[in-house]
BAFI-3210 file (N, C-alpha, C; in Angstrom, 3 decimals, decimal comma, padded with zeros to 6 digits):
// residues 200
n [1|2|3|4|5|6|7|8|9|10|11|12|13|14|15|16|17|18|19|20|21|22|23|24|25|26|27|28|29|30|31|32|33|34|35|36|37|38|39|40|41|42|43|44|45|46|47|48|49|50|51|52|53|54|55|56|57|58|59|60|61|62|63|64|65|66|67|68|69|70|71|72|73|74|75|76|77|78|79|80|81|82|83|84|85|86|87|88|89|90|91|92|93|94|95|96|97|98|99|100|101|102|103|104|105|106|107|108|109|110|111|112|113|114|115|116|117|118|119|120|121|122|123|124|125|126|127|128|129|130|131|132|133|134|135|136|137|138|139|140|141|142|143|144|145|146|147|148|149|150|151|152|153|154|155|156|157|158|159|160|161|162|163|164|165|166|167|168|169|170|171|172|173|174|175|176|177|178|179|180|181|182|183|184|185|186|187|188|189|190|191|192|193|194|195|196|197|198|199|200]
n.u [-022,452|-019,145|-015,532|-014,894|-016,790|-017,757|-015,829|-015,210|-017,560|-016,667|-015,365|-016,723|-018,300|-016,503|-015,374|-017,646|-017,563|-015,353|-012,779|-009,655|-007,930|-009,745|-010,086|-007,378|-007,345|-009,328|-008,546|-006,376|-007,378|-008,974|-007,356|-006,085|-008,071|-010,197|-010,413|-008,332|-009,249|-011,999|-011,998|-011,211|-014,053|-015,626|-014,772|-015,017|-017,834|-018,536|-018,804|-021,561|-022,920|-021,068|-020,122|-017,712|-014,782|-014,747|-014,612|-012,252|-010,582|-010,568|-009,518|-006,919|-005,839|-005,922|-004,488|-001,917|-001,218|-001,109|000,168|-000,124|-000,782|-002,899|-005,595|-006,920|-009,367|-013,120|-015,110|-016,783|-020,359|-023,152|-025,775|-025,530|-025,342|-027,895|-029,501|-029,164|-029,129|-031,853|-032,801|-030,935|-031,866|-034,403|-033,990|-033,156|-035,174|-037,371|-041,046|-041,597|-040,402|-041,899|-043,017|-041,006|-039,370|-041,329|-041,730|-038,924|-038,708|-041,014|-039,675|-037,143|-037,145|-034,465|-032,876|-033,642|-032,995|-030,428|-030,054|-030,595|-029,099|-026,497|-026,094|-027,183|-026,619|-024,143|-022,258|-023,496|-024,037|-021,719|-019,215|-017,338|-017,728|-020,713|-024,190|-025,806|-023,358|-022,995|-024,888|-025,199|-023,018|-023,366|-025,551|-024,644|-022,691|-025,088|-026,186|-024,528|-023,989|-026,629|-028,721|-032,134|-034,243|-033,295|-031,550|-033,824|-034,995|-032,724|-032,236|-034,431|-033,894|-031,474|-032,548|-034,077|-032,377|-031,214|-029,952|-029,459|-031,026|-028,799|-027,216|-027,830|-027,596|-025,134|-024,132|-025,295|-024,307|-021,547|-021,676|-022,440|-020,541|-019,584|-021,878|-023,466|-026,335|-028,704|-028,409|-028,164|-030,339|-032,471|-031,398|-031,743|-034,934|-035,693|-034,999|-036,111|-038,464|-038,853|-037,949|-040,885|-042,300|-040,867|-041,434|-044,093]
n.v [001,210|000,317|000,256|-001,390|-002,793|-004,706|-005,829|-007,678|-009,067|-010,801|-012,165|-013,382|-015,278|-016,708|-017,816|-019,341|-021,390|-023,073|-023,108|-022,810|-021,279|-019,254|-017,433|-017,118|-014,671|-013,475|-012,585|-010,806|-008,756|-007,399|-006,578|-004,050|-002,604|-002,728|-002,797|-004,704|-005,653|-005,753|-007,755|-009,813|-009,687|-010,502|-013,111|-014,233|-014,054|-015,912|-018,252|-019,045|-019,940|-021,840|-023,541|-024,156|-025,152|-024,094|-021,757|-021,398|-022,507|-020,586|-018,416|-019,095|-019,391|-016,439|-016,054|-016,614|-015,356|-012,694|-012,662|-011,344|-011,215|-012,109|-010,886|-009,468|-011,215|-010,777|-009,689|-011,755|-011,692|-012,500|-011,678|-008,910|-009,739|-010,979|-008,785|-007,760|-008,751|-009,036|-006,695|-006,404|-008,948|-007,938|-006,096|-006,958|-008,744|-007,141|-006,403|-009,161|-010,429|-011,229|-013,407|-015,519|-015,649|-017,619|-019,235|-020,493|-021,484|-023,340|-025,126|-025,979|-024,511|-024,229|-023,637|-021,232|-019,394|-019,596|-018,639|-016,028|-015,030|-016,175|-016,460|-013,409|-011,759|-011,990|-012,136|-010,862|-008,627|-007,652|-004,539|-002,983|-003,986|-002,752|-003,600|-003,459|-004,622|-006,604|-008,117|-008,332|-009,588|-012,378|-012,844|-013,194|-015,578|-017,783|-017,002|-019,309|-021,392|-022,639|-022,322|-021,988|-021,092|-019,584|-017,676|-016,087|-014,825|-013,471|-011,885|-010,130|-009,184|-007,562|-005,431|-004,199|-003,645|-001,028|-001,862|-000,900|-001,875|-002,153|-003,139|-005,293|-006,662|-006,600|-008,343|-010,912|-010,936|-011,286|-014,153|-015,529|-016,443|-018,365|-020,400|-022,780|-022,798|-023,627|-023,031|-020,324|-019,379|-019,977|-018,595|-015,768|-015,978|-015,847|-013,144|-011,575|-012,332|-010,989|-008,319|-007,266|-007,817|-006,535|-003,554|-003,842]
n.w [-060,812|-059,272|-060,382|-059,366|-057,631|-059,667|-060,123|-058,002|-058,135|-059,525|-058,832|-056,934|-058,887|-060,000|-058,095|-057,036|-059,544|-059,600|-061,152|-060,999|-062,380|-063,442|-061,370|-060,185|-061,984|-061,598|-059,223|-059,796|-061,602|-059,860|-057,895|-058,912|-058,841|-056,803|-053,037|-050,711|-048,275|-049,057|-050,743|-049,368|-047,566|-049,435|-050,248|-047,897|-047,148|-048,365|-047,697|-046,958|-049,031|-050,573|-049,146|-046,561|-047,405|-050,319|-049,766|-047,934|-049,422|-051,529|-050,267|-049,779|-051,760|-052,376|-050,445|-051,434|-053,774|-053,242|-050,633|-048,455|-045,255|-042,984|-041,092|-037,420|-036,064|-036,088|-032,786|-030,965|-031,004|-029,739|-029,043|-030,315|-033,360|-034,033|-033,251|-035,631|-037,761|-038,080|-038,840|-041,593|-042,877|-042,921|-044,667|-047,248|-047,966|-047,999|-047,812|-048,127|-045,928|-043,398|-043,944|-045,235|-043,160|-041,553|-043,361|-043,619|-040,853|-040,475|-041,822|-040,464|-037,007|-036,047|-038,409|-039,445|-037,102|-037,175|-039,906|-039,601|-037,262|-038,122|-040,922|-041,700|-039,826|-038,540|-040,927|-043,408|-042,390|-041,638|-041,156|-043,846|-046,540|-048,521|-048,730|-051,030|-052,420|-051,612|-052,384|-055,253|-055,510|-054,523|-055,975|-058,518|-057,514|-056,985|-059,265|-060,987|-059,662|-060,080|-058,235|-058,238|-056,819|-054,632|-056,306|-057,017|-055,233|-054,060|-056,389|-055,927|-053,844|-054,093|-055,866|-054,031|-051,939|-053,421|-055,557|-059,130|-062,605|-064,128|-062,965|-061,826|-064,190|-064,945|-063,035|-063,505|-066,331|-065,408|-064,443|-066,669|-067,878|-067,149|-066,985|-068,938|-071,796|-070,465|-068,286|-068,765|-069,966|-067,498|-065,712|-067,364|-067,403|-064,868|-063,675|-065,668|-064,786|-062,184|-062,762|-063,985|-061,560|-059,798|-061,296|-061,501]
ca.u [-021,533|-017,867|-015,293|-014,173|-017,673|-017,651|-013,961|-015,689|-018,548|-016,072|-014,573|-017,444|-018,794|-014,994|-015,453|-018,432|-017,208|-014,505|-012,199|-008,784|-007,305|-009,777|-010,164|-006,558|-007,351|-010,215|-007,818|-005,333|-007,830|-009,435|-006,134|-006,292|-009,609|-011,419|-009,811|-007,689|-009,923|-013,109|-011,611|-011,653|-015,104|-015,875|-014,217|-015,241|-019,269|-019,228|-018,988|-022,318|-023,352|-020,627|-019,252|-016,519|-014,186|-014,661|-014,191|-011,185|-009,679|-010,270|-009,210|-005,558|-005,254|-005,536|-002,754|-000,400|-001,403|-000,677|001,297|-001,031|-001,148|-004,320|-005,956|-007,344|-010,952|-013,776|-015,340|-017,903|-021,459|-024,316|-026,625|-025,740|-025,759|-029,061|-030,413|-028,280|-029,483|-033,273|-032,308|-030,225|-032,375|-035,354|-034,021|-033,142|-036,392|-038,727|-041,953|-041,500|-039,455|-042,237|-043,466|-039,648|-039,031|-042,121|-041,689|-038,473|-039,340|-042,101|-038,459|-036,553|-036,667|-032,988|-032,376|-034,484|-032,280|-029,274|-030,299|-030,924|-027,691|-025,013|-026,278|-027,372|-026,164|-022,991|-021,371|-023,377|-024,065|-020,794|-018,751|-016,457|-018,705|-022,451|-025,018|-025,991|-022,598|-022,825|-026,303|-024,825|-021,949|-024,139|-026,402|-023,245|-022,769|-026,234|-026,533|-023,558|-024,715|-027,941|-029,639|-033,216|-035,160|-032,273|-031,116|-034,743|-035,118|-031,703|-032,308|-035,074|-032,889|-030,330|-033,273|-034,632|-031,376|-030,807|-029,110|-029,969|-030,990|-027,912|-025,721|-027,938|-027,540|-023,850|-024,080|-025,395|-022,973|-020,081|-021,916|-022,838|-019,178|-019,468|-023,170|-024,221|-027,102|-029,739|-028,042|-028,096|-031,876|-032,715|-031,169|-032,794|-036,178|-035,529|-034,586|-037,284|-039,972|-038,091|-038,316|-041,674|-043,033|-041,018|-042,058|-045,924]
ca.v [000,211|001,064|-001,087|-002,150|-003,729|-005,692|-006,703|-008,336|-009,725|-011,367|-013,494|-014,122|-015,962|-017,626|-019,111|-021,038|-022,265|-024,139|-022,991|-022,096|-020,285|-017,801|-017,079|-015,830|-013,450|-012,301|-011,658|-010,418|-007,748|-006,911|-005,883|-002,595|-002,353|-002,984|-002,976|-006,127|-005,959|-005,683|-008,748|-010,610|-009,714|-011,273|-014,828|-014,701|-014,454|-017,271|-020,006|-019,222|-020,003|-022,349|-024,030|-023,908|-026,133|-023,452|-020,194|-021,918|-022,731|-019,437|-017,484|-019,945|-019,076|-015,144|-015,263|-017,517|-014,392|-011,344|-012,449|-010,473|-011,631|-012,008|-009,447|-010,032|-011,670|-009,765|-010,153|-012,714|-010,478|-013,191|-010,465|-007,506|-010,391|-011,147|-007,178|-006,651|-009,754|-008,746|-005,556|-006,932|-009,524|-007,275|-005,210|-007,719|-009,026|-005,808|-006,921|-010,623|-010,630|-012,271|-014,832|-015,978|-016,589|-018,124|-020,550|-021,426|-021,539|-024,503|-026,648|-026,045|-023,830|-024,111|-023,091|-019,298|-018,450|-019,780|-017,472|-014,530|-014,622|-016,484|-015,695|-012,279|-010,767|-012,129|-012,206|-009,872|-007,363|-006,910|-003,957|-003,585|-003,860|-002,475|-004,901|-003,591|-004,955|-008,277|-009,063|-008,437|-011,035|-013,076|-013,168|-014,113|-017,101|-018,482|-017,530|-020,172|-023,153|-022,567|-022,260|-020,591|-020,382|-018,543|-016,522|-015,229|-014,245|-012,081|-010,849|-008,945|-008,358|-006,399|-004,183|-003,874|-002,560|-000,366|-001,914|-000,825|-002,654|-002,697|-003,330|-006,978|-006,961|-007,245|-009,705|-012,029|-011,188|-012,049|-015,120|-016,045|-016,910|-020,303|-020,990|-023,587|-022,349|-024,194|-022,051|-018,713|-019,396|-020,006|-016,988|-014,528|-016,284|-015,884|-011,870|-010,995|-012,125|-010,206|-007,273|-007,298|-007,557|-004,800|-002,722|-003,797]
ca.w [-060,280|-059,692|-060,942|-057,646|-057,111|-060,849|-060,028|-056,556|-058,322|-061,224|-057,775|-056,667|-059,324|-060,349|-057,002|-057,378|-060,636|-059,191|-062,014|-059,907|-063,538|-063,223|-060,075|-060,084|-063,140|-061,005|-058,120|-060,220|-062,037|-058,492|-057,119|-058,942|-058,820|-055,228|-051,526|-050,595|-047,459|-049,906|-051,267|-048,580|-047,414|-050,496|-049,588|-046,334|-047,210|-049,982|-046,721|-046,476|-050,317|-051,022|-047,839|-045,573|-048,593|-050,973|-048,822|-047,386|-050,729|-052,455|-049,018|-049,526|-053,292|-052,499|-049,759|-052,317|-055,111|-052,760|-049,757|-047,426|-043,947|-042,221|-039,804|-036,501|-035,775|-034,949|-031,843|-030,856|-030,117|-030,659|-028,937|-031,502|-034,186|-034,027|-033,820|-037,164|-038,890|-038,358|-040,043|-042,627|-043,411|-043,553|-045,840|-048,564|-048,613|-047,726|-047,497|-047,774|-044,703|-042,225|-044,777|-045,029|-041,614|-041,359|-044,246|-043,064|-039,662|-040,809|-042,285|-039,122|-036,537|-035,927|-039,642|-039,199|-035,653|-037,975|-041,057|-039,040|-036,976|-038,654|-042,045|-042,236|-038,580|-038,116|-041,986|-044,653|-041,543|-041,301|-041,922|-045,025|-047,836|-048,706|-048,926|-052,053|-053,222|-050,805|-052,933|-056,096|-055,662|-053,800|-057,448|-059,110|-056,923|-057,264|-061,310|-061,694|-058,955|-060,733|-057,120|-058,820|-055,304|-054,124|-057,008|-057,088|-053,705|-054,249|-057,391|-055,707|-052,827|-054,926|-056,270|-052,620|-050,898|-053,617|-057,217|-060,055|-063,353|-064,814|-061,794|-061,733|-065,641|-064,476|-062,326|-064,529|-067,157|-064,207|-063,834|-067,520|-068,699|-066,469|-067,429|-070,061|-072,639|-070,156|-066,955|-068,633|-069,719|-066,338|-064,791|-067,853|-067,354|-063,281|-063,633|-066,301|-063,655|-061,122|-063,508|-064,458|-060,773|-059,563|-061,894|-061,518]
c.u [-020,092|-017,264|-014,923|-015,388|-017,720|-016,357|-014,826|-016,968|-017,897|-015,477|-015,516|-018,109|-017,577|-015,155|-016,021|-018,521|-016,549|-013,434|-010,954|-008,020|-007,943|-010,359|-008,971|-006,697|-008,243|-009,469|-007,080|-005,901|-007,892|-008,517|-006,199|-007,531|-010,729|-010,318|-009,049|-009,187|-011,594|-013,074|-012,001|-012,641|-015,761|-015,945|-014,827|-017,222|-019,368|-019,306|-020,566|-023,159|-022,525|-020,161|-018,099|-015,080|-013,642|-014,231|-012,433|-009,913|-009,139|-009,292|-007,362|-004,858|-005,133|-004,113|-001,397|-000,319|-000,475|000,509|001,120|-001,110|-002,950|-004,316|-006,667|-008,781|-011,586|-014,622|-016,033|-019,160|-022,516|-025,492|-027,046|-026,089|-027,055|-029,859|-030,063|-028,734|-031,076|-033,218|-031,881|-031,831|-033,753|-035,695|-033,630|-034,595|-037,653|-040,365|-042,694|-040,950|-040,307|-042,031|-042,018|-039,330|-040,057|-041,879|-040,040|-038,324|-040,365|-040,774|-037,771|-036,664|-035,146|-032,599|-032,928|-033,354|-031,261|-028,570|-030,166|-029,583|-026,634|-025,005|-025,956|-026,850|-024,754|-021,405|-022,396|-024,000|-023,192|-020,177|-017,973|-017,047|-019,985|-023,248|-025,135|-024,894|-022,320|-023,904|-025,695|-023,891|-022,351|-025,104|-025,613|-023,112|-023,791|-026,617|-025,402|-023,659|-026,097|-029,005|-030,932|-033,860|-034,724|-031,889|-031,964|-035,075|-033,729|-031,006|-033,098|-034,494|-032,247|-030,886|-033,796|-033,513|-030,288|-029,804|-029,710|-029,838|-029,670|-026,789|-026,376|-027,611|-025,994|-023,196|-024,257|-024,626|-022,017|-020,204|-021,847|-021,589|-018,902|-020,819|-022,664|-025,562|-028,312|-029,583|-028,626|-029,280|-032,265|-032,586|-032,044|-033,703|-036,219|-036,037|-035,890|-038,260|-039,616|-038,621|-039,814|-042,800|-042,723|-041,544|-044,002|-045,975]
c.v [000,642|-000,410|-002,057|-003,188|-004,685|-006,486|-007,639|-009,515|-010,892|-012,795|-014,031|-015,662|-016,871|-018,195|-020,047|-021,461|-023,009|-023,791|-022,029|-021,072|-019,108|-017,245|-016,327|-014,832|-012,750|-011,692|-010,878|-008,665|-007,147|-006,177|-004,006|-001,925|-001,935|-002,982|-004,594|-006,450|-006,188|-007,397|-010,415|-010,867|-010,638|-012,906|-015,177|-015,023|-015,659|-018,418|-019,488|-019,694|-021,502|-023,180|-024,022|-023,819|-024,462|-021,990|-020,741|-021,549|-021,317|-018,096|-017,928|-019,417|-017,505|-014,877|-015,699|-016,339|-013,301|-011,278|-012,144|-011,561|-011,348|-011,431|-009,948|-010,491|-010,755|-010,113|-010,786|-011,951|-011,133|-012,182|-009,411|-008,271|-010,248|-010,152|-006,970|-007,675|-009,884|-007,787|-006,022|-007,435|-008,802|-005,984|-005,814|-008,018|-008,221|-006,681|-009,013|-011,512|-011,736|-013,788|-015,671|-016,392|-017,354|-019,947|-020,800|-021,421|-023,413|-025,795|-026,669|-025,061|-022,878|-022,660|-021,560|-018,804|-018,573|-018,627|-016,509|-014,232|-014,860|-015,665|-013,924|-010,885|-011,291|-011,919|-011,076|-008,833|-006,566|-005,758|-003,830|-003,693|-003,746|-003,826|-004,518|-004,659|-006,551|-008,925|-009,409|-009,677|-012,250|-013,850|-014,128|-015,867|-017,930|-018,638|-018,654|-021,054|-023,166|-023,173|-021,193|-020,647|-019,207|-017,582|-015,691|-014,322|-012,933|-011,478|-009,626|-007,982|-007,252|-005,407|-003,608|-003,307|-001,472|-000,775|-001,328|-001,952|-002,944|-003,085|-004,914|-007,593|-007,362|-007,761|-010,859|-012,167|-011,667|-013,327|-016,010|-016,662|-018,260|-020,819|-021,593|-022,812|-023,040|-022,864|-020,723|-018,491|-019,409|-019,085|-016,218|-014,916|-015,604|-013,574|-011,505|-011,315|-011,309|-008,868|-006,612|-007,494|-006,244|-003,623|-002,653|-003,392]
c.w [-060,545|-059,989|-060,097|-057,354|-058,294|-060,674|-058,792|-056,824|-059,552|-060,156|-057,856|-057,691|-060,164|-059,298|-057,023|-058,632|-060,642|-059,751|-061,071|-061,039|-063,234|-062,168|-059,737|-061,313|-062,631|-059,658|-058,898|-061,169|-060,486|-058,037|-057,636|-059,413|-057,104|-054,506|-051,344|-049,114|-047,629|-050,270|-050,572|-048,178|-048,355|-050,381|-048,314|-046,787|-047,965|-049,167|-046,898|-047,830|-050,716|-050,430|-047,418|-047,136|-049,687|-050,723|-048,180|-048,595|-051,942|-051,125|-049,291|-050,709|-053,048|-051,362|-050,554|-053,113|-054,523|-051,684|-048,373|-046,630|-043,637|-041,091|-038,611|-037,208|-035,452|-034,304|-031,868|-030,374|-030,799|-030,590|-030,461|-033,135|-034,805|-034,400|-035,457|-038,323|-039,298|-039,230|-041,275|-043,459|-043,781|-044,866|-047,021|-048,823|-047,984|-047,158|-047,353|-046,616|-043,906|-042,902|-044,736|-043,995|-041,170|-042,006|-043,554|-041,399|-039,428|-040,977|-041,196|-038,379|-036,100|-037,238|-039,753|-038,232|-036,533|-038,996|-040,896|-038,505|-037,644|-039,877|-041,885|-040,999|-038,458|-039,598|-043,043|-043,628|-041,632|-042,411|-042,659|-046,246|-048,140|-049,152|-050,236|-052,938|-053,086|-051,593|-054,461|-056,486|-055,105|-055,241|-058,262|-058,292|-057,407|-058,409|-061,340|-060,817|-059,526|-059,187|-057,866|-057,793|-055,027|-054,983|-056,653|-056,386|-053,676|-055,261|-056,998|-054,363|-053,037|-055,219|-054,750|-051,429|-051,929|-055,150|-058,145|-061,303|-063,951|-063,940|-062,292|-062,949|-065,454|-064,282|-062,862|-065,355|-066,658|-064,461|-065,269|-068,358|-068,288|-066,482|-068,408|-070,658|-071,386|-068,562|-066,917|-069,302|-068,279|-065,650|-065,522|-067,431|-065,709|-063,492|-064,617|-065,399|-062,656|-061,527|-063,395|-062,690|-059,858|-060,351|-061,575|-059,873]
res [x|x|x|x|x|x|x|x|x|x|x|x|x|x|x|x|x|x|x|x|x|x|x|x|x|x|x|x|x|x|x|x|x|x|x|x|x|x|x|x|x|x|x|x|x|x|x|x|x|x|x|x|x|x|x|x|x|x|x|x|x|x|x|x|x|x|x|x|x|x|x|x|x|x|x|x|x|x|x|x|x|x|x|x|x|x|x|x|x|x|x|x|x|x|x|x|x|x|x|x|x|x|x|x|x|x|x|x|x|x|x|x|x|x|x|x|x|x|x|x|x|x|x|x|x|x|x|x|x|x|x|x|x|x|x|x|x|x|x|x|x|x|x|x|x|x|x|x|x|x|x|x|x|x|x|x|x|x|x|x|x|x|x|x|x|x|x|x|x|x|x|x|x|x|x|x|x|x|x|x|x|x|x|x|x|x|x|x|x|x|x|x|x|x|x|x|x|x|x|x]
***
């Protein structure tokens, strides 16, 4: 893990803590650490973890920090979406892929076409930052809302497009400075089963 991706994963998980202090100490490391446009990638995926509110708010606090103007849009391509979010999404979760769209498929239909394009084809497709590094900060998020469906699912993600153990060991540490003692049980317990089936 370089430091550029730990600086990215230190936002991530200052975001969904709410905590606006360190959120600028994680912009403020990041800066000479990771890409400003890395940065952003960053802000921009967490609507999909954290909602609009929160991507908004942290997106407002990095232009007050730096100053940086904002760059165009990129285009609208629900088509190419869609191809890039089967991909995507099949490579976070490897062999669990059907079962996943299946099961949620069963809670809404809507919510699968949703997942596939908005989610995973239209925002962690995109280019600008490796998935490996989009799962990682993605972990971060979810160890500190204490989402455990979701962490679990992209804890094994992170090992499945390529992290290694101590990149996720990382992540959790990012995450474990805004846990409670009940949180940061929950995540180890989460990640040791994680462990222990990749390996088997």
């Amino acid at each position: 893990m370089t430091d550029g991706d730990r600086a990215l994963i230190r936002i991530s998980a200052a975001l969904a803590s709410g905590d606006e202090a360190a959120l600028t100490d994680a912009f403020s490391h990041a800066r000479g650490a990771a890409e400003d446009t890395e940065v952003e990638e960053v802000l921009l995926q967490s609507y999909l973890f954290l909602g609009f509110p929160a991507a908004l708010n942290g997106m407002a606090a990095w232009r007050r920090l730096t100053g940086r103007a904002s760059t165009g849009s990129a285009a609208l391509d629900y088509p190419s979406w869609e191809d890039r979010g089967r991909d995507v999404c099949a490579a976070v979760y490897s062999g669990q892929y059907e079962q996943l769209r299946e099961h949620v498929r069963t809670l809404h239909p809507d919510l699968e076409q949703w997942m596939l394009v908005e989610g995973y084809g239209k925002v962690l497709g995109r280019p600008g930052l490796s998935l490996m590094t989009r799962e990682l900060c993605i972990v971060a998020i979810l160890a500190v809302t204490g989402a455990s469906k979701q962490l679990y699912s992209h804890l094994r993600g992170s090992l499945n497009v390529g992290a290694l153990v101590v990149d996720v060991d990382a992540a959790l540490d990012e995450a474990e400075r805004f846990q409670d003692d009940v949180a940061r049980g929950m995540s180890a317990a989460l990640w040791r089963k994680v462990q222990e089936r990749h390996a088997g």
